[in-house]
N, CA, C and O of each residue as an XYZ file, in Angstrom:
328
protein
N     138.588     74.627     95.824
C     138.645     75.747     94.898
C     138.824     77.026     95.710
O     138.020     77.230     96.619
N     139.820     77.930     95.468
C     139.774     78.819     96.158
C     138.846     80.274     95.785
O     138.417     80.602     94.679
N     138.724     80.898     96.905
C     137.593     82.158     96.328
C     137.803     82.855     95.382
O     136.855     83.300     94.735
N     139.030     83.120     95.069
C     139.389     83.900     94.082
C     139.133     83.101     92.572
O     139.189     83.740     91.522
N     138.871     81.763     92.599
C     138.641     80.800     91.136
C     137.129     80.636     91.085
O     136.434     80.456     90.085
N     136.809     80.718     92.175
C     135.204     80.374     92.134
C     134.625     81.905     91.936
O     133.398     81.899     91.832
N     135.013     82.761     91.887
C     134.792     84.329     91.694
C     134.620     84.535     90.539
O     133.643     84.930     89.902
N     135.597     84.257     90.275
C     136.043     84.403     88.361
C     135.600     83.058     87.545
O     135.939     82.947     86.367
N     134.780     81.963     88.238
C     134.216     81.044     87.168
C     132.613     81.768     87.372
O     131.696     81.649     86.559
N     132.576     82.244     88.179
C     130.865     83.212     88.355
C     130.951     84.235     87.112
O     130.135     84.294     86.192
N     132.022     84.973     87.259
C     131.894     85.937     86.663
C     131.971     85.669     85.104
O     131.124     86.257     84.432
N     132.895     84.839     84.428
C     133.287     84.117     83.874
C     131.838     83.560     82.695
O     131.588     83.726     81.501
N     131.340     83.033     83.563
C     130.009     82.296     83.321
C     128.515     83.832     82.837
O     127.587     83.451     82.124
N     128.517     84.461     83.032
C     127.938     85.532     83.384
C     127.934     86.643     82.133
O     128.842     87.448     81.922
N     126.922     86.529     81.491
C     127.174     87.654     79.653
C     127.259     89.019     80.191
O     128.126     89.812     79.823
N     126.257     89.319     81.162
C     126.373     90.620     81.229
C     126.999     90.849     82.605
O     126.339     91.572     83.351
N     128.108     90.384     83.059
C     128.674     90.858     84.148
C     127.914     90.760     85.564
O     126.701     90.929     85.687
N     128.796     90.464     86.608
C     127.696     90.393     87.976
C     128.331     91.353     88.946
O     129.521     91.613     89.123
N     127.082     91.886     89.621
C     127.310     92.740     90.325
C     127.754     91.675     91.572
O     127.587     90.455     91.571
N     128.623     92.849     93.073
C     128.997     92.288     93.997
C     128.145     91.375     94.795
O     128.376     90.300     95.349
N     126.493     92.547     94.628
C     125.319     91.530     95.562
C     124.884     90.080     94.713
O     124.321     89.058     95.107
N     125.429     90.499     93.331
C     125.311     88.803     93.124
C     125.916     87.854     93.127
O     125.376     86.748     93.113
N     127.673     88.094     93.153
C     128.338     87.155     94.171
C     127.959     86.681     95.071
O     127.547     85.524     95.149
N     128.041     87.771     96.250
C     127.420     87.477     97.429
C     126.254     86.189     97.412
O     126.387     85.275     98.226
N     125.366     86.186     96.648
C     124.215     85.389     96.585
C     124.446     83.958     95.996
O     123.944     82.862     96.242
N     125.179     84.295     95.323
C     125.960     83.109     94.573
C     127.211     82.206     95.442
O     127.504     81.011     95.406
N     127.731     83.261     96.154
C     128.936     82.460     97.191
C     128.809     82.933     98.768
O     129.472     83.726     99.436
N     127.550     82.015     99.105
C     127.477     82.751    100.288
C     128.234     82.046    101.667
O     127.794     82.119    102.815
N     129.630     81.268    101.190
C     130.445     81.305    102.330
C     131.280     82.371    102.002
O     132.350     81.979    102.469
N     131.534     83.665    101.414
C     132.345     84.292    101.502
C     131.680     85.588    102.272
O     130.464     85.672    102.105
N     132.228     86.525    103.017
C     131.705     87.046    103.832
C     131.862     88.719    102.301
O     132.315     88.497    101.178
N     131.541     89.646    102.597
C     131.551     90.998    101.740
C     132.510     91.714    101.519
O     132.648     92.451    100.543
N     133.670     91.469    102.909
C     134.708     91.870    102.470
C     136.178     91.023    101.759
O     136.996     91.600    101.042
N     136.232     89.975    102.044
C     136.503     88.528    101.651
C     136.465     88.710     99.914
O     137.428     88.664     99.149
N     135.233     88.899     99.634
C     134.622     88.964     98.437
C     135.087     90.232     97.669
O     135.491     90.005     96.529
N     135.108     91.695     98.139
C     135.574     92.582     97.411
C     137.379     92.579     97.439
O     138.022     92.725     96.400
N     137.989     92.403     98.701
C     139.091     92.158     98.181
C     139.907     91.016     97.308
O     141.034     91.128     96.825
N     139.060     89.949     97.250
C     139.202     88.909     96.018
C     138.851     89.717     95.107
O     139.817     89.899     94.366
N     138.100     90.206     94.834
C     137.162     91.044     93.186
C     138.623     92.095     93.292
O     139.305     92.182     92.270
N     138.966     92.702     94.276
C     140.261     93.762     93.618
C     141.396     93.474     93.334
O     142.122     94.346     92.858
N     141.981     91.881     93.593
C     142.895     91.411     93.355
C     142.870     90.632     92.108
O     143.903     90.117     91.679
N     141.592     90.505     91.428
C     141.144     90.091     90.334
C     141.284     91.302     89.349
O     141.787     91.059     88.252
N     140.895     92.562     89.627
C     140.950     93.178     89.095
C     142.433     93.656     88.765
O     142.735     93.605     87.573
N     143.289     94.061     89.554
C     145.046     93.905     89.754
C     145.400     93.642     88.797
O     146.208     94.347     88.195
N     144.794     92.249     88.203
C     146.001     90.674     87.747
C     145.215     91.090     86.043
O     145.388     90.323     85.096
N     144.365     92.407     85.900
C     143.704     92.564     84.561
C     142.813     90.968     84.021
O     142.614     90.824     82.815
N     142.292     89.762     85.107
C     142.024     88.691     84.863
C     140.609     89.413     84.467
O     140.159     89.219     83.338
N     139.782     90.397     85.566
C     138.628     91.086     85.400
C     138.931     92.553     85.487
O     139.815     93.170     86.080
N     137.672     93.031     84.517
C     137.390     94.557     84.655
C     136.262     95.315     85.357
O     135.295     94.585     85.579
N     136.155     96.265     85.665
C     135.349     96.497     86.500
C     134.146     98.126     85.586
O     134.700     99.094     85.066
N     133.137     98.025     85.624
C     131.990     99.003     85.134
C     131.091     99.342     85.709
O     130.281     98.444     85.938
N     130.792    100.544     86.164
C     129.868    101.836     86.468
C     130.445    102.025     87.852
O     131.562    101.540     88.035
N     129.916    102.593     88.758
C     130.443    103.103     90.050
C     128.989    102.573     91.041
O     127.863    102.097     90.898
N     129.822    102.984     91.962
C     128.824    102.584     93.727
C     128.150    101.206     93.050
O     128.709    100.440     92.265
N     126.931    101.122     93.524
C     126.210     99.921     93.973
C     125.985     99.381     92.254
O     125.549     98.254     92.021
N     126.382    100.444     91.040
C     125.820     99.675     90.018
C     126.750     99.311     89.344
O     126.584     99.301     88.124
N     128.004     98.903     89.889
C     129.324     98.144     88.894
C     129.113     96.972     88.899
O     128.537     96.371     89.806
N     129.615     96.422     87.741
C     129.671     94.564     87.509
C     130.978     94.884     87.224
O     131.643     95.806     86.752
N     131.116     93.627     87.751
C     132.558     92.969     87.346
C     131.868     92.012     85.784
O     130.765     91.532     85.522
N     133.104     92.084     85.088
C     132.859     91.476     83.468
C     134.738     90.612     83.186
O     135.902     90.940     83.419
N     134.180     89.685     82.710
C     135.503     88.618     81.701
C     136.388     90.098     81.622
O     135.855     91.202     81.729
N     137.884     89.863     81.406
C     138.465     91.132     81.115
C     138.634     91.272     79.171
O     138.907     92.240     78.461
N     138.305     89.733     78.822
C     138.068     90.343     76.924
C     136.858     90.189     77.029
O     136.558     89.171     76.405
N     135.481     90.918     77.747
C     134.168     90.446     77.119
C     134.324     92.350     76.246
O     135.078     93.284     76.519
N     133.447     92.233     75.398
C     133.220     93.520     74.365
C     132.173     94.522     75.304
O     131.337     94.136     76.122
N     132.417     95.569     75.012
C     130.792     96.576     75.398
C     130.156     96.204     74.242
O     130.500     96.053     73.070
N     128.774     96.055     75.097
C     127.715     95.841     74.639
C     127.285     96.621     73.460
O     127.349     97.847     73.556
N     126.822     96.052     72.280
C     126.682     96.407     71.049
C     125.787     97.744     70.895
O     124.752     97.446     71.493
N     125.661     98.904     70.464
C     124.442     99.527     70.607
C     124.794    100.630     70.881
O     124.453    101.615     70.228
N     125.556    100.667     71.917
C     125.960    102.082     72.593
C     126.561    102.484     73.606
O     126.120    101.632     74.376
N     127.272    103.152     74.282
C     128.785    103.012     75.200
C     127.993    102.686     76.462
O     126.897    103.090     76.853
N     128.934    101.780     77.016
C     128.688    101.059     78.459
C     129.765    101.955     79.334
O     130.676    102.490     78.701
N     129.700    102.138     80.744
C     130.693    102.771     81.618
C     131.916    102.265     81.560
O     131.905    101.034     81.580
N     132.529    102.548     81.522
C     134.579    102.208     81.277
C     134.930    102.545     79.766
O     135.962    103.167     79.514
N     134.129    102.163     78.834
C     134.317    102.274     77.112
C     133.745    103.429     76.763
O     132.651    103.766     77.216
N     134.557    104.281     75.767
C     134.130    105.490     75.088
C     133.913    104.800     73.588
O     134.405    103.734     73.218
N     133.138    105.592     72.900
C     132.644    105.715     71.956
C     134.037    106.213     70.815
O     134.215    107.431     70.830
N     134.998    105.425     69.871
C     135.845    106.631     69.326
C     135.046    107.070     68.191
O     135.767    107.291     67.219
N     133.542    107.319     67.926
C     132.904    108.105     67.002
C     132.909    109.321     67.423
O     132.653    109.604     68.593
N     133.185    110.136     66.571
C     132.905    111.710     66.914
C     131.703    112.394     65.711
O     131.538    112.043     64.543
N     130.879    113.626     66.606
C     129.779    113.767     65.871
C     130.145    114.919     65.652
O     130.471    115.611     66.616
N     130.197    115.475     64.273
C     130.608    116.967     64.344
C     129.407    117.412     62.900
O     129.320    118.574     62.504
């Protein structure tokens, strides 16, 4: 299986998205950088999307929904409050 399939059956598998350190933990023959440039070539191919910035982004399915309730990082809200 190559890293890039075993990446995306993690992520895949995963409701609320996994962060990089939980790859890492999850595939620990892949080394960190190995691992993020698989995750950006995943991201590329629109297979995955990517949410919040620095250390608190998950990677998520690229059709999973934002979370019900109230806007998640990448998704806006199209309610307007006036």
């Amino acid at each position: 299986m190559s890293s890039s399939s075993s990446l995306l059956g993690s992520i895949e598998a995963a409701v609320n998205g996994r962060t990089l350190a939980d790859l890492l933990a999850a595939h620990p023959e892949l080394t960190r950088r190995t691992a993020q440039r698989e995750l950006a070539k995943l991201v590329a191919s629109g297979q995955v999307t990517l949410r919040g910035k620095g250390r608190a982004c998950r990677y998520h399915r690229a059709d999973a929904l934002p979370e019900a309730g109230g806007e998640s990082a990448g998704f806006r809200s199209e309610e307007h409050t006036s």
